[in-house]
N, C-alpha and C positions, 0 to 999 in steps of 0.2 A: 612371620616366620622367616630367617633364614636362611635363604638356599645358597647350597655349595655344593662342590662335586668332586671328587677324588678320582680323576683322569687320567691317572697312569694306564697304560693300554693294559688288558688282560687282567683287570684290577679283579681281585677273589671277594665274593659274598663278603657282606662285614663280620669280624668275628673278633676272638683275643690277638691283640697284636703283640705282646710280646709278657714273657712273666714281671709280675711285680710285687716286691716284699710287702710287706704287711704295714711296713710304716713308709707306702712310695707317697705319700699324702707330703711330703717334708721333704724338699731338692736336696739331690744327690744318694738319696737315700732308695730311688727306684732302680730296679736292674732291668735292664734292657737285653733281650737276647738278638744277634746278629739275621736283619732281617736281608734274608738275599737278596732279593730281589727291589727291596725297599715298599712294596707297594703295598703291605701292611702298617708300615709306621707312615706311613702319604696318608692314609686311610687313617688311624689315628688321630693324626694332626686335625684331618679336616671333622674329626668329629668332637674334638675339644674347643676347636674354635666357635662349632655352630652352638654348642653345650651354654659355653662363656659367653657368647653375644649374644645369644635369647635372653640370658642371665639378666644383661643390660640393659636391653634393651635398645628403642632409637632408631640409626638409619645407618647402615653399617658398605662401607665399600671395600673390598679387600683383596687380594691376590696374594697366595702364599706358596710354594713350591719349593720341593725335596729334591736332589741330586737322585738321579738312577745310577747304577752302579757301569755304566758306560761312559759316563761323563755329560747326558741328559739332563731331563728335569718332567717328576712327575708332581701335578695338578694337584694340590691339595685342598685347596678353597678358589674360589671363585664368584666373587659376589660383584656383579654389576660394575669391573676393573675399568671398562670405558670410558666412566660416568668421571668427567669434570671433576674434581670437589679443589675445594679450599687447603691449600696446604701447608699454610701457617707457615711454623718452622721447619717440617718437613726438606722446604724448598732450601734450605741453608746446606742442604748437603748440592744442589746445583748450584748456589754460590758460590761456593769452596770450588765446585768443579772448574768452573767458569775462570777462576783465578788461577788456581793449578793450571787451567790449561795456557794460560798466557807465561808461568813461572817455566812451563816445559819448550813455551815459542822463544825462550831467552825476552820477552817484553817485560815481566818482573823476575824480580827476584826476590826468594822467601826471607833476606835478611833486610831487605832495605826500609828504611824506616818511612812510620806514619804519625802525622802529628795530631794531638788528640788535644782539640777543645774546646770549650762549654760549647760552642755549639753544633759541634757535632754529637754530641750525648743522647740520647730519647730519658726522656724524663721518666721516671717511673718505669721503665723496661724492665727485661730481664736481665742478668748481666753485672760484673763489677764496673765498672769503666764508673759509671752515677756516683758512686761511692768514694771515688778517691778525693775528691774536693779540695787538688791542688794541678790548676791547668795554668801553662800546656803543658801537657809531659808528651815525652816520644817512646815508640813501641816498634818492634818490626815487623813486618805482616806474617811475620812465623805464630809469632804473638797473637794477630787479630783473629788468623784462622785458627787456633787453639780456642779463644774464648769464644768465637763463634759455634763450633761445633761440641764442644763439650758441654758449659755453662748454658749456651743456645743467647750471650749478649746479642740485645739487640743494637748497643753501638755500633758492636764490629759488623752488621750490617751496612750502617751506616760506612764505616770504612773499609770496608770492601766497595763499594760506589768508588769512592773517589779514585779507586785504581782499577774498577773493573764498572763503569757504567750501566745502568740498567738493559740499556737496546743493546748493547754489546754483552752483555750475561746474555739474553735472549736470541741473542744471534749466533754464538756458539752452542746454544741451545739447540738448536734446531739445525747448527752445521752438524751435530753429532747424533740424530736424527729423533729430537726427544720436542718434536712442536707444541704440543698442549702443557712441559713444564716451562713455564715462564711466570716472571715476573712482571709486578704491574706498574710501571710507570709514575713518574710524577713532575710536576710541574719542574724539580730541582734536575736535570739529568743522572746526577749522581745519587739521588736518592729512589727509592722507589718499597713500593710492599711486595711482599712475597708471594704473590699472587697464585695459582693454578697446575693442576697437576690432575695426573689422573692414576690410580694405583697401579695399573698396569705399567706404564714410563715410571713412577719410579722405582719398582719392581727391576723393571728392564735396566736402570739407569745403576743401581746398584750391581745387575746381574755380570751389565758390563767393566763396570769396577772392578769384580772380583776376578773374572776373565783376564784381565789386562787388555781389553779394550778400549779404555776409554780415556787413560793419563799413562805419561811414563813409570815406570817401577818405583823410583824415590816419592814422586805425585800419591801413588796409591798408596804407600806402604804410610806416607802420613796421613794419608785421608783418615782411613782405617784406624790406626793406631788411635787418634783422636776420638773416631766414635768408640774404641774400645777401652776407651779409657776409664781408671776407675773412677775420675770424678765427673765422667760422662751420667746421661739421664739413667736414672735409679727408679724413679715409681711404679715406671710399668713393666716389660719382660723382663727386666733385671732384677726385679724386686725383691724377691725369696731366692735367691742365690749366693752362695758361696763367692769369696772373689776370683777364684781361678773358673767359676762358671762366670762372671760376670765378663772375665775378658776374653771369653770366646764369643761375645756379641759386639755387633757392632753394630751401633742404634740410633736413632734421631728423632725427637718427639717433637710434637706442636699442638699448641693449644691457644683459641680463643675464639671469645663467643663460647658458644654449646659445641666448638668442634675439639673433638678429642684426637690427637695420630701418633701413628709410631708406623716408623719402616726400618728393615734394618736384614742385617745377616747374623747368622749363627754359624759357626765354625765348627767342624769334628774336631778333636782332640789332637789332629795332625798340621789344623790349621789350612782345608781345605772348608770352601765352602759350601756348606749340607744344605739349609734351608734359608731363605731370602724370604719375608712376610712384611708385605704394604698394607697397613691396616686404617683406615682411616671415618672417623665415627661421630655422629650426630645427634641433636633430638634427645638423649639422655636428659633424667634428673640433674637435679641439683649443677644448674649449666655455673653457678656463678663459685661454685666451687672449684679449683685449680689444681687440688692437691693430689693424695694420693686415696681419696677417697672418694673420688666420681668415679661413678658406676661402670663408666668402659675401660678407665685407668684402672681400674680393680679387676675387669676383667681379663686384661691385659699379663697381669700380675699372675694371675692363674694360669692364663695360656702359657709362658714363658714358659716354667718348669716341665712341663709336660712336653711339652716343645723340642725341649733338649734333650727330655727322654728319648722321643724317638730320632733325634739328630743321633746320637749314641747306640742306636742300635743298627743304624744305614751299613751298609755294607758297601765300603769307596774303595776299597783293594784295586779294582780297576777303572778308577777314574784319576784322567788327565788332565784337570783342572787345576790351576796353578794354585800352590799354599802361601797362607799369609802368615808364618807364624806369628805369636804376638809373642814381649819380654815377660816374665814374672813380674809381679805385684813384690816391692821390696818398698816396703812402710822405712821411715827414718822417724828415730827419736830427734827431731829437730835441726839435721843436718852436720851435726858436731863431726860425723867421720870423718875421716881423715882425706 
């Protein structure tokens, strides 16, 4: 079974959290009524997450939490946030951090170029970088941190190393008080896996993100941008979305082995941020499947819409938390404009 807790102080017996039309089964299509206080749509959240993760099955670690209308944050889930786990690609949003934070110290800069060849590649990754089968070519680290976070390439792993070291990612790591996300080392200094995390830090690490705590303005505004990107991860909360719902999230998935994750933020409609959800998951069926049909990816996929249901019903009129707006989705027929 489980367990989670909706810990908004003075939280009300469970009941209907807000009306819903008759076809709210289909995103965008549920109406949400303005919950004051928010600690019915907190309550919601954490009962469609325990709904979807029984669903799943497996070994589930999570930490999700709503904006209260003071500029707080109530409890929505809570499942075992302490607990260690494996954080794949997850940890690529501490990458990113890690680099941003040297482009904000004037030590890089996001135009200056990177040289990319054969053997900086991972063979079979994630990632275009494999694909282009004409090296060396050059890229600028605007570039790397694009492919890194969107796509989730595991080259631009590899080249972020060569400008941001493993023990030095780790070590700003933990200057900015996040000890247990760290990566794991390797014999190359410049190489390393993405080692450890615990839902709670990256819960926190994002929290701080959205705060403007944790990079300068321009730092976050692309961090962000990138995870909200539309050609950012698609299978799991993004999944059954609209695209103007799709860029009010900002997401980061990981996967491998039987571990499935997603952590990310959800934005009101003002571009303030409402819910923050570290979700990180194990133990599931069909572990050698990647798609968008393992059992906690599909989970996932459910929780999202619902999600933003009640992100849309929160009531931020008095919250001082800083907004990220994001641009409109403008598609081109091939670039020909002018």
């Amino acid at each position: 079974m489980i367990r989670f807790t909706a810990a908004a102080s003075g939280m009300a017996a469970a009941g209907a959290a807000f009306p819903m039309s008759a076809a709210a089964g289909r995103p965008g299509s549920a109406v949400a009524a303005v919950d004051g206080d928010n600690q019915s749509a907190t309550r919601m959240v954490g009962k469609v997450y325990q709904r979807h993760a029984n669903r799943a099955g497996g070994t589930w670690n999570s930490l999700i939490t709503m904006a209260t209308p003071g500029g707080g944050v109530g409890t929505a889930v809570e499942v075992d946030p302490d607990t260690e786990v494996e954080a794949y690609s997850v940890n690529k949003i501490a990458v990113a951090v890690a680099v941003l934070d040297k482009v904000d110290r004037a030590l890089l800069s996001i135009d200056q170029r990177i040289d990319v060849t054969p053997d900086i590649l991972v063979p079979g990754g994630d990632g275009i970088f494999g694909l282009d089968a004409a090296y060396p070519s050059h890229i600028t680290l605007g570039h790397v941190l694009a492919a890194l976070l969107t796509i989730s390439d595991d080259s631009a792993s590899r080249m972020c190393g060569l400008v941001c070291p493993a023990a030095e990612i780790n070590q700003i790591m933990v200057s900015k008080g996040f000890t247990k996300t760290q990566v794991k080392p390797v014999a190359n200094p410049n190489r390393f896996f993405l080692g450890k995390t615990t839902p709670r830090e990256t819960h926190d690490l994002l929290q701080a993100l959205t705060r403007g705590a944790l990079l300068s303005v321009s730092s976050t505004e692309r961090l962000l941008s990138l995870l909200r990107a539309p050609i950012a991860f698609t299978d799991g909360i993004r999944r059954t979305m609209s695209s103007s719902q799709r860029q009010r999230i900002a997401t980061k998935a990981g996967w491998f082995n039987d571990g499935r994750n997603e952590a990310g933020v959800m934005f009101d409609r003002n571009g303030r941020p409402a819910l923050i959800y570290s979700m990180f998951a194990h133990g599931q069926t069909d572990p050698e499947d990647f798609g968008a049909t393992h059992p906690a990816v599909q989970a996932r996929a459910r929780m999202g819409p619902a999600f933003l249901v009640s992100v849309d019903s929160l009531n931020m009129s008095a919250s001082t938390i800083p907004t990220w707006p994001c641009l409109a989705y403008a598609p081109s027929n091939g670039g020909g404009d002018s």
